[in-house]
C-alpha positions as CSV (number, residue, x, y, z in Angstrom):
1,X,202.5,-139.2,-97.3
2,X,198.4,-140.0,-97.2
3,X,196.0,-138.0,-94.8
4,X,196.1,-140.6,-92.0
5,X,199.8,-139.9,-91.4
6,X,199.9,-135.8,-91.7
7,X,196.9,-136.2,-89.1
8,X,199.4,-138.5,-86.8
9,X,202.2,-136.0,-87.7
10,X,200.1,-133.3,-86.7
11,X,199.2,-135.1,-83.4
12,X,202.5,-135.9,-82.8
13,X,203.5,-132.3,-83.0
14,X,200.6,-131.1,-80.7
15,X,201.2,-133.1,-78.1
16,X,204.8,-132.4,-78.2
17,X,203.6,-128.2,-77.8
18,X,201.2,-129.8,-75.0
19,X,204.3,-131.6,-73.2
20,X,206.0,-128.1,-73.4
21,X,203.0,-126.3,-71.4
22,X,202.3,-128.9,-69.0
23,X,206.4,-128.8,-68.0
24,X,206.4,-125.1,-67.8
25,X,203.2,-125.4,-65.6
26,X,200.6,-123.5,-67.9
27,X,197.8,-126.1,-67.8
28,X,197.6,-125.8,-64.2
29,X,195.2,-123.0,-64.6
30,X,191.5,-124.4,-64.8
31,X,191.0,-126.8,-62.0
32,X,193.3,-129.6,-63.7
33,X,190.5,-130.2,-67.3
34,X,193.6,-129.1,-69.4
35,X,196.1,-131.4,-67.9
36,X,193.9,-134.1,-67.8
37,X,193.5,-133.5,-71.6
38,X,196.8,-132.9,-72.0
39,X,197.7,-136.1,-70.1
40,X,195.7,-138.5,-72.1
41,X,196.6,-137.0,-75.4
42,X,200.2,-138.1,-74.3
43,X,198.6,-141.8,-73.5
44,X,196.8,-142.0,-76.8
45,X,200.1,-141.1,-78.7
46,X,202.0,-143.2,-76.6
47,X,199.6,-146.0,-77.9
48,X,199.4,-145.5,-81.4
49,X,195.5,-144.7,-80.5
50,X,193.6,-141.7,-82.9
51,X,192.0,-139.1,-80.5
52,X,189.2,-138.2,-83.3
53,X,188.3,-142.1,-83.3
54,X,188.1,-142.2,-79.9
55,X,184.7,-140.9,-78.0
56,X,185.3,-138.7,-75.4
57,X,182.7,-136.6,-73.0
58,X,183.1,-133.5,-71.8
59,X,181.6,-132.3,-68.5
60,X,178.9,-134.7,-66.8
61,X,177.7,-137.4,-68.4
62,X,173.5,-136.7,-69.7
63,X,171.2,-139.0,-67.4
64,X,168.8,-141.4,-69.7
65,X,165.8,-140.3,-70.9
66,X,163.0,-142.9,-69.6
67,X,160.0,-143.2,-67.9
68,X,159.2,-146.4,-65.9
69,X,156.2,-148.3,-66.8
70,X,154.7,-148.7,-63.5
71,X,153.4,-145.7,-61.4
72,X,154.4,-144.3,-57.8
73,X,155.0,-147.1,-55.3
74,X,154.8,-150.0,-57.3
75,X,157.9,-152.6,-56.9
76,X,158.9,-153.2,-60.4
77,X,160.8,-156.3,-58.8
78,X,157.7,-157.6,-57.8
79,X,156.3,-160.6,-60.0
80,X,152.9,-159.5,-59.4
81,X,152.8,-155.7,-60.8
82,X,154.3,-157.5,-64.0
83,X,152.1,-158.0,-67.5
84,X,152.4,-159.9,-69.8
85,X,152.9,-158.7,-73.7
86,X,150.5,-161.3,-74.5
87,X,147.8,-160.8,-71.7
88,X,144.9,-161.7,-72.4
89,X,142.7,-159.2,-70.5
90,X,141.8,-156.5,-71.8
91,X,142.0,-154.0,-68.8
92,X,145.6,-154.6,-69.7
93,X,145.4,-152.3,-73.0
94,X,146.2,-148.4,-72.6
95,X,144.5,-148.6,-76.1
96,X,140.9,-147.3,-76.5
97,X,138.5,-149.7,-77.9
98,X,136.4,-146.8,-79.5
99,X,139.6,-145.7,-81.7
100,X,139.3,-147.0,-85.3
């Protein structure tokens, strides 16, 4: 027997002990997280699916980390507050000509 099948074995039996608590009404407790959990380790066993391969979030997702690129009321939709990469301007460049 390799690793892969003790860990499936070793699922198997959790959820089994899992199936066991959620019948006897134990995972009731904390506003329904633990028999969510429970509920799709049952679905990922059901489907042959790993849980430790499988990403899973807990709590609320983390916003992205980003900052627009155009300032207060701007419409970013609007063709006209767009630049170009390749503009030719120079008022365009956030750069300072005086740096080396």
């Amino acid at each position: 027997m390799d690793l892969a099948d003790k860990k499936e074995k070793a699922f198997a039996y959790q959820v089994e002990i899992e199936k066991i608590l959620l019948q006897g009404g134990f995972a009731y407790k904390k506003d329904g997280r633990e028999k969510n959990r429970i509920l799709d380790n049952i679905r990922m066993l059901a489907n042959g699916l790993d849980p430790y391969e499988i990403p899973t979030w807990f709590g609320e997702p983390e916003e992205p980390i980003w900052q627009p690129d155009y300032w207060g009321d701007e419409d970013p939709d609007n063709p006209a507050n767009w630049q170009s990469e390749y503009s030719e301007d120079l008022s365009d460049f956030d750069e300072d000509p005086d740096y080396p």
